[in-house]
C-alpha positions in Angstrom: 1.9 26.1 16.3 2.4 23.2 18.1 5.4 20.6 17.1 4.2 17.7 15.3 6.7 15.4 12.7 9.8 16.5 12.4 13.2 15.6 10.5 16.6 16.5 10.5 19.3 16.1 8.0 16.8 13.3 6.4 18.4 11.4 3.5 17.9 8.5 1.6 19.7 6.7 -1.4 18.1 4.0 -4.0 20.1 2.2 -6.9 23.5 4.6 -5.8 21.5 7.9 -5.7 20.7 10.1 -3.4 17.1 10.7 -3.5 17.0 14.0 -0.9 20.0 14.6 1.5 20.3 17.2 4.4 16.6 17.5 4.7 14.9 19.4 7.3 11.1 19.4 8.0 8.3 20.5 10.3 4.9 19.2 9.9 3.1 21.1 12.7 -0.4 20.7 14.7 -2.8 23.1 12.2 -0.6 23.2 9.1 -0.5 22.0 5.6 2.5 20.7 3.9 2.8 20.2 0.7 5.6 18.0 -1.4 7.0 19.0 -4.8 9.1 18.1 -7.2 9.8 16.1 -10.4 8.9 12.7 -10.9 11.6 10.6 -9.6 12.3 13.5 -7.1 11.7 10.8 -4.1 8.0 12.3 -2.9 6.4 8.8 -2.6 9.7 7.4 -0.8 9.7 10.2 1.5 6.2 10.1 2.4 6.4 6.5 2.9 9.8 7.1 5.5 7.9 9.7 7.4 5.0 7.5 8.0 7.1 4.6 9.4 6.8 2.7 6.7 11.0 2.7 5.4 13.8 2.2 8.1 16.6 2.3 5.1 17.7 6.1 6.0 19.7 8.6 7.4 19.1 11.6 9.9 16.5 11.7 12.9 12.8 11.4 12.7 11.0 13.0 16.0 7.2 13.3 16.6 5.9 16.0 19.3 9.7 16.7 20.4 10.8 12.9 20.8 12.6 10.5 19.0 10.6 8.5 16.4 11.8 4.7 17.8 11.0 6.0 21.4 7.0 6.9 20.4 6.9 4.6 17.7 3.5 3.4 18.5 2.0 6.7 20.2 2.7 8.2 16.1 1.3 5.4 14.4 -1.7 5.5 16.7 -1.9 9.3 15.6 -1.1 9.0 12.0 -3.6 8.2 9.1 -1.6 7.1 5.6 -3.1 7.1 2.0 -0.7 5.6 -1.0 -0.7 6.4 -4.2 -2.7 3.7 -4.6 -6.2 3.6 -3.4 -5.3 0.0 -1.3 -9.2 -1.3 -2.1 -9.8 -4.8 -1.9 -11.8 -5.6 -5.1 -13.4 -8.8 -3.8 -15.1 -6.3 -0.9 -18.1 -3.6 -1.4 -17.2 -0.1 0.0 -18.7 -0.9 3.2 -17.1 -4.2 3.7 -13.7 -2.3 2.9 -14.2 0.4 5.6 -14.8 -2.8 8.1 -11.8 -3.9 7.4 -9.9 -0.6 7.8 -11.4 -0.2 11.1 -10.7 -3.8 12.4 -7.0 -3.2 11.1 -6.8 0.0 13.2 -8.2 -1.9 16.1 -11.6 0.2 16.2 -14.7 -0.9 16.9 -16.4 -1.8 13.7 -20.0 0.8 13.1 -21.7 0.3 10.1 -24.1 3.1 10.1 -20.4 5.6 10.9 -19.5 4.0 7.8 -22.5 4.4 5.6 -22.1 7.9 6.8 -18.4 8.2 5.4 -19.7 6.7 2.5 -22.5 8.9 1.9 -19.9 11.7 2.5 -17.8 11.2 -0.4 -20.7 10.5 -2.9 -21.2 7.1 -2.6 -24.5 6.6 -1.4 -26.1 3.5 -2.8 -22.6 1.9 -3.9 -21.9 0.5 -0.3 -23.1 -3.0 -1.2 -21.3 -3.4 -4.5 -18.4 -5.1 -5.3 -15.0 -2.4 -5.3 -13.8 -4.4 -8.5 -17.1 -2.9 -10.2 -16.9 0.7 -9.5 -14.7 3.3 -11.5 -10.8 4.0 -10.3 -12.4 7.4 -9.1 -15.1 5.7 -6.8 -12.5 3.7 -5.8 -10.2 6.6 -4.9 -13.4 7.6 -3.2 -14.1 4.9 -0.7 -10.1 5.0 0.3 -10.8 9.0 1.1 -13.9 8.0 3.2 -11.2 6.7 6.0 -10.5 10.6 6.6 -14.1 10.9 7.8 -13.6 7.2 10.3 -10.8 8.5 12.0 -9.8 11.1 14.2 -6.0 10.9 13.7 -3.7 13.7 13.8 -1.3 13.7 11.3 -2.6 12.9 7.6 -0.3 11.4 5.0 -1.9 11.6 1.8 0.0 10.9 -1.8 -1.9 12.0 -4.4 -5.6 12.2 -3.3 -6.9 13.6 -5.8 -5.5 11.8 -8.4 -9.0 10.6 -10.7 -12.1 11.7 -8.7 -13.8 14.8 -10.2 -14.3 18.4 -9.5 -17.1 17.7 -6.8 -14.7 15.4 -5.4 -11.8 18.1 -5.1 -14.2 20.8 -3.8 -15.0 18.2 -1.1 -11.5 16.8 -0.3 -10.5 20.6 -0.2 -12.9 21.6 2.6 -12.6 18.4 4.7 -8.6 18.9 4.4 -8.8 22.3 5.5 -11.3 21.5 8.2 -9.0 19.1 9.5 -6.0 21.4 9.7 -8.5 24.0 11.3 -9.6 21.9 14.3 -5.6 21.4 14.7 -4.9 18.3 12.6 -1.9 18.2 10.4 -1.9 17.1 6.8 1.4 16.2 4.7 0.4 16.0 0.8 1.6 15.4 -2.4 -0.4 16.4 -5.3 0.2 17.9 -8.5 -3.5 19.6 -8.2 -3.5 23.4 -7.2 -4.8 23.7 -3.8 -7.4 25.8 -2.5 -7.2 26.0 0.6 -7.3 27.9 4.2 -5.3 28.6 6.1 -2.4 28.7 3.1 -0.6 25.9 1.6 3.2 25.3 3.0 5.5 24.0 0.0 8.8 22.3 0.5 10.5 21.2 -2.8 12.6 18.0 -3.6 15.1 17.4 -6.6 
């Protein structure tokens, strides 16, 4: 497999504890990497470092061989990042959300490529109403419809599947497997048991 993100003797402190210390990690081209470990353990914090997010850290961050702050903008340009939280403005419909996203990515806005990712993750018919109506599932829902949008990479995902329902895991399973097979990348934390192909990579914190 191809390199991809990398770190070396990653750490990170908060409040006068050491989160993670010493950590190594490759995230490579047509793999699946998944984060575990306690609450607490630092798995939001780290996903958040590796996707540029945090600069408060120690060790050396490298993305297809180079230095991080040398192809700053060639990764970010290559990276697709999910929160814990879904980040859905509630005074936007779905489809008005999905605008936004591409506008903020600097793509050029399609509405019928976004009906299409809405219509994708089950929300046919909900493009026009208002976010703050619909369910913190549907929700979840039109922030996973950005993995349909884009063709990036390297996918950072923190908790995906946290409150949609089984159809929705079934589907998130296949389209992140899909994505790894084509040779994307996908970092994850979940506390869902994934079923997946090719096989899930672990790495445990705390």
């Amino acid at each position: 497999m191809s390199l991809g993100l990398q770190a070396r003797q990653l750490a990170c402190e908060r409040d006068g504890r050491w989160l993670f210390e010493g950590l190594d990690l490759d995230v490579r081209c047509g793999e699946i990497v998944r984060i575990e470990g306690p609450n607490g353990s630092g798995k939001t914090t780290l996903l958040k470092l590796l996707a540029g997010q945090l600069g408060d850290y120690h060790g050396e961050l490298y993305w297809n061989g180079e230095r991080f702050h040398k192809v700053r903008e060639h990764f970010l340009a290559n990276l697709l990042y999910l929160g814990h939280s879904p980040g859905v403005k509630a005074g936007l419909t779905p489809l008005e959300n999905l605008a936004w996203y591409q506008a903020l990515n600097g793509d050029k806005g399609d509405e019928e490529q976004c009906l299409n990712a809405l219509f994708h993750v089950g929300l046919g018919g909900f493009e026009d109403v208002l976010a703050g109506q619909l369910s913190a599932g549907q929700q979840r829902r039109v922030a996973l419809a950005r993995l349909t949008l884009t063709r990036r990479a390297l996918w950072v995902l923190d908790e995906p599947f946290t409150a949609i329902d089984r159809q929705g895991v079934v589907a998130l399973e296949k389209q992140l497997a899909a994505h790894v097979q084509a040779g994307g990348s996908v970092l994850v934390t979940t506390h869902h048991a994934l079923a997946v192909s090719p096989a899930v990579r672990c790495v445990q914190l705390g």
